[in-house]
C-alpha positions in Angstrom: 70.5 123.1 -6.2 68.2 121.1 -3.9 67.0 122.7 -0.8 68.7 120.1 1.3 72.3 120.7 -0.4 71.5 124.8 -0.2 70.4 124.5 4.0 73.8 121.9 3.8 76.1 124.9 2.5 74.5 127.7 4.4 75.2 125.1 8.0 78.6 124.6 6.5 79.4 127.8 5.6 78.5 129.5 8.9 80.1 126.7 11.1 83.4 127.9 9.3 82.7 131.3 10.0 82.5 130.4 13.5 85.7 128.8 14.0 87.6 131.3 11.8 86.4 133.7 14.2 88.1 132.3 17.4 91.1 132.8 16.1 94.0 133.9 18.2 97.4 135.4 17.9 100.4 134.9 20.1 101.2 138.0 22.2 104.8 140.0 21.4 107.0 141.4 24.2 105.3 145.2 24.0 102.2 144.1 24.2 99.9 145.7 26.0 98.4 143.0 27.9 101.9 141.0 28.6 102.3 141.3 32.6 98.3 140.3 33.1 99.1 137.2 30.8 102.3 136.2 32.6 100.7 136.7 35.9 97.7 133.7 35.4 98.0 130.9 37.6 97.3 127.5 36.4 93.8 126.7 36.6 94.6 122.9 38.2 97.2 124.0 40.7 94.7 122.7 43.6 95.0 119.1 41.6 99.2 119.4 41.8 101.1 120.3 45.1 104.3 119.2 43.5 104.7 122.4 41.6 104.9 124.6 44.8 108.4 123.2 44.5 109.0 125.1 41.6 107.1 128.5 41.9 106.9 128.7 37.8 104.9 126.0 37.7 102.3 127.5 39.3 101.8 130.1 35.9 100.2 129.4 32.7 103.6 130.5 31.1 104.8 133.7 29.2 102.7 135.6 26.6 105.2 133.4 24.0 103.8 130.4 25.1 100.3 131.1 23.3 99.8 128.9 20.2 97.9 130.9 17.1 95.1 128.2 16.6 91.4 128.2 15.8 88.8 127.1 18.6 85.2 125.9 18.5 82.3 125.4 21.2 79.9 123.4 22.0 77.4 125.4 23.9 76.2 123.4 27.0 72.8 121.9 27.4 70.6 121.3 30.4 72.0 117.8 31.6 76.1 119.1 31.0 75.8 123.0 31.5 79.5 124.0 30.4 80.5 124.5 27.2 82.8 122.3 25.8 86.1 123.7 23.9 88.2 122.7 21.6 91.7 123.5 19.9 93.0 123.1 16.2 95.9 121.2 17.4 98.2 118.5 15.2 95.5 118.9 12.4 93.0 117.8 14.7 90.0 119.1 16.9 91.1 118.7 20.7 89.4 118.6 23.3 90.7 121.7 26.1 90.3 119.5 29.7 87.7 121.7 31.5 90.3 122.0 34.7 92.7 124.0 32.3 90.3 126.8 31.6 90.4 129.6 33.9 87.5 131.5 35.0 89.2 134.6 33.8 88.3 136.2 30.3 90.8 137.6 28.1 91.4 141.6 28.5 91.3 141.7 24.1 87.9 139.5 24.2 90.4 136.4 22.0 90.6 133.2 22.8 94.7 132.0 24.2 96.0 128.9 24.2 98.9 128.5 26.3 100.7 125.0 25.2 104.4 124.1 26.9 106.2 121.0 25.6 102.8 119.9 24.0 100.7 120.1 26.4 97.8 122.4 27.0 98.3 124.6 29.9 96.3 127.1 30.0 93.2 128.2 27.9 91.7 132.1 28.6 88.1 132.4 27.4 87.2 135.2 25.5 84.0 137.6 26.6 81.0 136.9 25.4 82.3 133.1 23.3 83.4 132.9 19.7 
């Protein structure tokens, strides 16, 4: 094997790793962390005063609510500084809009995805990235 193709596999093989790692599993009813999940607000409230109406809009939704899905990063760079996220979604990479991740981390160091009706709602970082 070339050079080329064995750099190739080694990029390959530890992008995989990467996503694999992030990961995350949707949180059952006893779960330790249940009542901090339940109690995050929507990152983009600020951006919709039509869900003070509705004062359940204002949450990211229950622990059920969080899909079991891979994620990937792009680190930021000098001229765009955030990272950039994404969701395995639909069999596809999706972007996560910056305005629905919340400045929280996750108390488990995962990554959750909170989707509603197909929509992302809510996306908790873990500590530290993937």
């Amino acid at each position: 094997m070339s050079f080329d193709a064995r750099l190739g596999a080694a990029i390959l093989g530890a992008g995989l790793l990467v996503v694999l790692a992030g990961a995350a599993g949707a949180h059952e009813p006893g779960e330790p962390h249940k009542s901090w999940f339940e109690s995050l607000q929507r990152p983009d409230n600020h951006l919709h005063p039509e869900r003070n109406a509705d004062r359940k809009s204002l949450y990211c939704c229950g622990a059920a609510d969080i899909v079991k899905t891979k994620f990937m990063v792009e680190p930021g760079s000098e001229r765009h500084p955030d990272d950039v996220w994404y969701a395995w979604l639909n069999e596809a990479w999706t972007k996560i809009p910056p305005e629905k991740i919340l400045t929280e981390f996750a108390p488990d160091d995962q990554a959750h995805l909170f989707v509603l009706a197909g929509t992302i709602q809510c996306f908790v970082r873990p500590r530290g990235g993937l």
